[in-house]
C-alpha positions as CSV (number, residue, x, y, z in Angstrom):
1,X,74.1,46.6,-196.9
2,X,71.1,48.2,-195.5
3,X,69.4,51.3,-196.1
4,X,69.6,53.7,-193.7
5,X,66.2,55.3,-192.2
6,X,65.7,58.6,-191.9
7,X,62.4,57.9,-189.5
8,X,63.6,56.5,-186.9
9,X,61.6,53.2,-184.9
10,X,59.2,55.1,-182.1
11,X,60.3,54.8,-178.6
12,X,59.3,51.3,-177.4
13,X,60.1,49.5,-180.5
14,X,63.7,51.3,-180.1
15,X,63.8,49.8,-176.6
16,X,63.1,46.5,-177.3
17,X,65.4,46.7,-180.0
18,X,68.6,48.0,-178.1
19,X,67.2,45.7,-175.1
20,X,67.6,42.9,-177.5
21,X,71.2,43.4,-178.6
22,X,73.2,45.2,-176.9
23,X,73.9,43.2,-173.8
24,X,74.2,40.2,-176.0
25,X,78.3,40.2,-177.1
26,X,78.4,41.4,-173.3
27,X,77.1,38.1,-172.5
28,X,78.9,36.5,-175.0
29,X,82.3,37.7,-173.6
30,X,81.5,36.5,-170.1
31,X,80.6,33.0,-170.8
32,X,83.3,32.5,-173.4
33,X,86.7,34.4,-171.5
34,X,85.2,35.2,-167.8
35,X,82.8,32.8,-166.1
36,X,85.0,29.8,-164.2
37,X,82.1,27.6,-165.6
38,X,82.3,27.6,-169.0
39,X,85.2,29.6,-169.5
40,X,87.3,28.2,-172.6
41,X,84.8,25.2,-172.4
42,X,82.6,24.1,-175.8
43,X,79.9,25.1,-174.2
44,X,81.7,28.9,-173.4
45,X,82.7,28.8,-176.6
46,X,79.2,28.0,-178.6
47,X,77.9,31.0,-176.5
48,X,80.4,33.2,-177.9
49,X,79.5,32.2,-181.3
50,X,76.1,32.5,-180.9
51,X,76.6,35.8,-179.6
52,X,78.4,36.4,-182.7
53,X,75.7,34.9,-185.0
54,X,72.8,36.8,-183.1
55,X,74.9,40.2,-183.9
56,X,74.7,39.9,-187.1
57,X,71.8,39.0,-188.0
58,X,69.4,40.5,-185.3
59,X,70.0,43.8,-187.1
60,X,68.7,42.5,-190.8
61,X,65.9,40.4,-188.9
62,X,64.3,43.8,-187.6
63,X,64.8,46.2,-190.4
64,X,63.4,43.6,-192.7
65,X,60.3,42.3,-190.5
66,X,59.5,44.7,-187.9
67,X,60.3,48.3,-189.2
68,X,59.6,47.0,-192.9
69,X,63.0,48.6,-194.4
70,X,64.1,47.9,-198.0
71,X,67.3,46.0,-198.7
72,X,70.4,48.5,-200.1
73,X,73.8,48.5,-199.6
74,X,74.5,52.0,-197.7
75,X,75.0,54.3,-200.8
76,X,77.1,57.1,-199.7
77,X,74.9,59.8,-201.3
78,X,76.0,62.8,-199.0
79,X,79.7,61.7,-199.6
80,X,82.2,61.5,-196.8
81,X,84.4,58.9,-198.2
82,X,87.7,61.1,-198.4
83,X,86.9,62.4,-194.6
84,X,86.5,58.9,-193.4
85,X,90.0,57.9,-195.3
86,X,91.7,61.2,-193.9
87,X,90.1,60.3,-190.7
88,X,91.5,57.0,-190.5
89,X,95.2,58.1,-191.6
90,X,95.3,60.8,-188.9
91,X,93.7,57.9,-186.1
92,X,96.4,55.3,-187.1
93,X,99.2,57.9,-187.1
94,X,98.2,58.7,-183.8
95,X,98.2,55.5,-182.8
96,X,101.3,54.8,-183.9
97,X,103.0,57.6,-182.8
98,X,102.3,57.2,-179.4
99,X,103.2,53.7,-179.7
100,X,106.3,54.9,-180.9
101,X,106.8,57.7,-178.1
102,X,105.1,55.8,-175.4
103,X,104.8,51.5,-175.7
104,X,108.1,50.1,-174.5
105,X,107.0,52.2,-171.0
106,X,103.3,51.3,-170.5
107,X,103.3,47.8,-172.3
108,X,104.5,44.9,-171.8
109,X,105.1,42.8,-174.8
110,X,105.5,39.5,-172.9
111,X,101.8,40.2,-171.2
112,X,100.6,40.2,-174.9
113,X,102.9,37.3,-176.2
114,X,101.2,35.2,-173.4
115,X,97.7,36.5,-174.9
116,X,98.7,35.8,-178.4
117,X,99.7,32.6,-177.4
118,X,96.3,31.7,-175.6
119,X,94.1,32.9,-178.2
120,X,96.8,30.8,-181.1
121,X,97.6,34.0,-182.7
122,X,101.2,33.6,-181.8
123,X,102.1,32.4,-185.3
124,X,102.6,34.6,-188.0
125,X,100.0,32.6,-190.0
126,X,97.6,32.8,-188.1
127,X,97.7,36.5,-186.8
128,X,97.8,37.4,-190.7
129,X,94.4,35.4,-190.8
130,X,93.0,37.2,-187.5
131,X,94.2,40.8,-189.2
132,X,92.8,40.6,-192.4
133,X,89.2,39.2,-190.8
134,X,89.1,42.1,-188.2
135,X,90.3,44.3,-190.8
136,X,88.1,44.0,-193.2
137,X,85.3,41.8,-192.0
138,X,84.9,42.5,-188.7
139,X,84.9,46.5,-189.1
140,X,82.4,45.9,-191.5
141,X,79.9,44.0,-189.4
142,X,80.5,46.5,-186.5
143,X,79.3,49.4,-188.4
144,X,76.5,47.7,-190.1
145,X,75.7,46.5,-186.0
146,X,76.8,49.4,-183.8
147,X,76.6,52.6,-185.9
148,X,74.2,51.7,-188.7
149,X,71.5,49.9,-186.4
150,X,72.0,50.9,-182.5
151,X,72.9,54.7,-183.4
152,X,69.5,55.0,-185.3
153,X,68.0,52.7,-182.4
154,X,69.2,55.9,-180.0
155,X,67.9,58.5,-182.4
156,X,64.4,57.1,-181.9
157,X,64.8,57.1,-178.5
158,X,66.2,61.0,-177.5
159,X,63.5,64.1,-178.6
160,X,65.5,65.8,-181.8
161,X,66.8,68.5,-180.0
162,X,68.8,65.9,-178.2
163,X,69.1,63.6,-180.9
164,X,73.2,64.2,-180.7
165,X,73.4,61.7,-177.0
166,X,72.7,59.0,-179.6
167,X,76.8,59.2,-180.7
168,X,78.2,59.1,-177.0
169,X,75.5,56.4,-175.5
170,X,76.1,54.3,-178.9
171,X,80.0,54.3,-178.5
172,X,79.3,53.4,-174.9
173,X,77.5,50.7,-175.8
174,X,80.3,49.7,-178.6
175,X,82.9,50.2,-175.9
176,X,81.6,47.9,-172.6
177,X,82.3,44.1,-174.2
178,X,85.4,45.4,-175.8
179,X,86.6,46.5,-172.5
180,X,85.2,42.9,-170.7
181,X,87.5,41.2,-173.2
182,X,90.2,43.5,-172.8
183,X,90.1,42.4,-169.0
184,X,90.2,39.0,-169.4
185,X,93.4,39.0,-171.3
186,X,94.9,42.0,-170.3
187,X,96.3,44.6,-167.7
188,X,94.9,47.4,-166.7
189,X,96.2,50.1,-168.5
190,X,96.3,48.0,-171.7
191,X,92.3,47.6,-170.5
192,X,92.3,51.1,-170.6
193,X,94.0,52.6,-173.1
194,X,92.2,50.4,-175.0
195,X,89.0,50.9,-174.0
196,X,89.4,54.5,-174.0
197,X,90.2,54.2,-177.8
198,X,87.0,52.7,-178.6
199,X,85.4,54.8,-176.9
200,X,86.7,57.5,-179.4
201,X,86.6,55.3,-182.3
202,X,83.0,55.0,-181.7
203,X,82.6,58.4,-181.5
204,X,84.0,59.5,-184.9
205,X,82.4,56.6,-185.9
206,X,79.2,57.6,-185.1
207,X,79.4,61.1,-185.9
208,X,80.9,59.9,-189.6
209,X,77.6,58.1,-189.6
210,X,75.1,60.6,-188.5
211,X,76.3,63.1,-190.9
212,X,77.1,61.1,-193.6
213,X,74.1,58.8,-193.2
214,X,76.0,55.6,-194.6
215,X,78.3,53.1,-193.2
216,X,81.5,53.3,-195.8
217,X,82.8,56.9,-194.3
218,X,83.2,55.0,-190.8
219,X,84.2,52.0,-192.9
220,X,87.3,52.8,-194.7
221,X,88.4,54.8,-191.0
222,X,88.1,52.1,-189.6
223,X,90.0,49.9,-191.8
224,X,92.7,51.9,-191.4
225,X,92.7,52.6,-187.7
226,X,92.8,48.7,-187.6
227,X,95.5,48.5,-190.0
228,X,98.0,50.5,-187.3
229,X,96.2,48.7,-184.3
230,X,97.5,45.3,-185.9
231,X,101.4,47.1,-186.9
232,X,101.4,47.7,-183.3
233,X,100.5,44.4,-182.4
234,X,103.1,42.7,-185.0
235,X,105.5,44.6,-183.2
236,X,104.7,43.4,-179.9
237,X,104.0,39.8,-181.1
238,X,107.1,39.5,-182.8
239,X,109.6,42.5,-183.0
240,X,112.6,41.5,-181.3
């Protein structure tokens, strides 16, 4: 991983550098699962990826060659590696519980069999694959993108006294293509229930980082949040 910063980029570089990546899985989203041109088309598709590709390594391309950062791997120094694991287990129970209490009445699991089905997650194989990559490769590459890089991004934008807007506009940010992908497959309250959940995953995510200053807190919560996120959707999926 990367060293965090603890002087963030001035203003305009911090522009460009939010300008440059933020919109880009946005983009990515619409051209793979939204436009009626290239929707589910190669040539959707290979924008996707490329969106994919351009997240990661946009991040590493500026630290390294325009701030002049140092390579590390996000040494949790301050600690916060039991908080992020308690703050997982409490997310996950949550989400579970109100699965438990709530699910049968505000989803429907055939909606997300048909979704499963279109995205070729609908085996058990295969979903298992998808898990364990959003699980534990995924989450990894989001907080190395959306908490360690665009939350410092937003700290070098916002005078100090007001450095604290960088959790809430950073989650935004980490929320809009989740919700544009959510629509395409989705309902609307599945849209937003979900999107209203990364919203707050951002949140703690972000406030995990800020305080913590390293990306494993958020990590290991985030691990586990998408551990009960992907029990609920084995249940929907295939619970009879």
């Amino acid at each position: 991983m990367i060293r965090s910063s603890r002087h963030p980029a001035p203003v305009t570089r911090a522009i460009l550098a939010l300008t440059l990546l933020v919109p880009v899985p946005s983009f990515g989203v619409y051209f793979g699962m939204w436009s009626e041109l290239t929707a589910g088309t190669p040539t959707g598709k290979a924008i996707y990826t490329a969106g994919k590709v351009w997240l990661l390594a946009f991040p590493a391309i500026w630290w390294f060659f325009i701030e002049r950062g140092r390579w590390s791997w996000s040494p949790p120094r301050r600690g916060g590696l039991g908080v992020g694991v308690l703050s997982g287990i409490l997310i996950g129970a949550i989400i579970l519980g109100a699965y438990a209490l709530f699910g049968g009445t505000l989803i429907d699991p055939e909606m997300v069999r048909d979704a499963a089905a279109q995205s070729g997650i609908d085996t058990l194989g295969w979903f298992l694959a998808l898990a364990i990559y959003i699980t534990f490769v995924n989450a990894l590459i989001e907080e190395y993108v959306w908490r360690w890089f665009v939350v410092r991004q937003w700290e070098g934008m916002i005078q100090p006294r007001f450095a604290w807007l960088a959790v809430p506009l950073s989650a935004l940010c980490f929320m809009i293509h989740h919700t544009m992908a959510l629509g395409a497959q989705f309902g609307l309250v599945i849209v937003v229930l979900g999107s209203l959940g990364v919203f707050l995953g951002g949140l703690i995510w972000s406030i995990l980082y800020t305080r913590y200053r390293s990306i494993w807190p958020a990590y290991l919560s985030h691990v586990l949040v998408d551990v009960a996120i992907f029990i609920v959707g084995y249940d929907l999926i295939f619970g009879f």
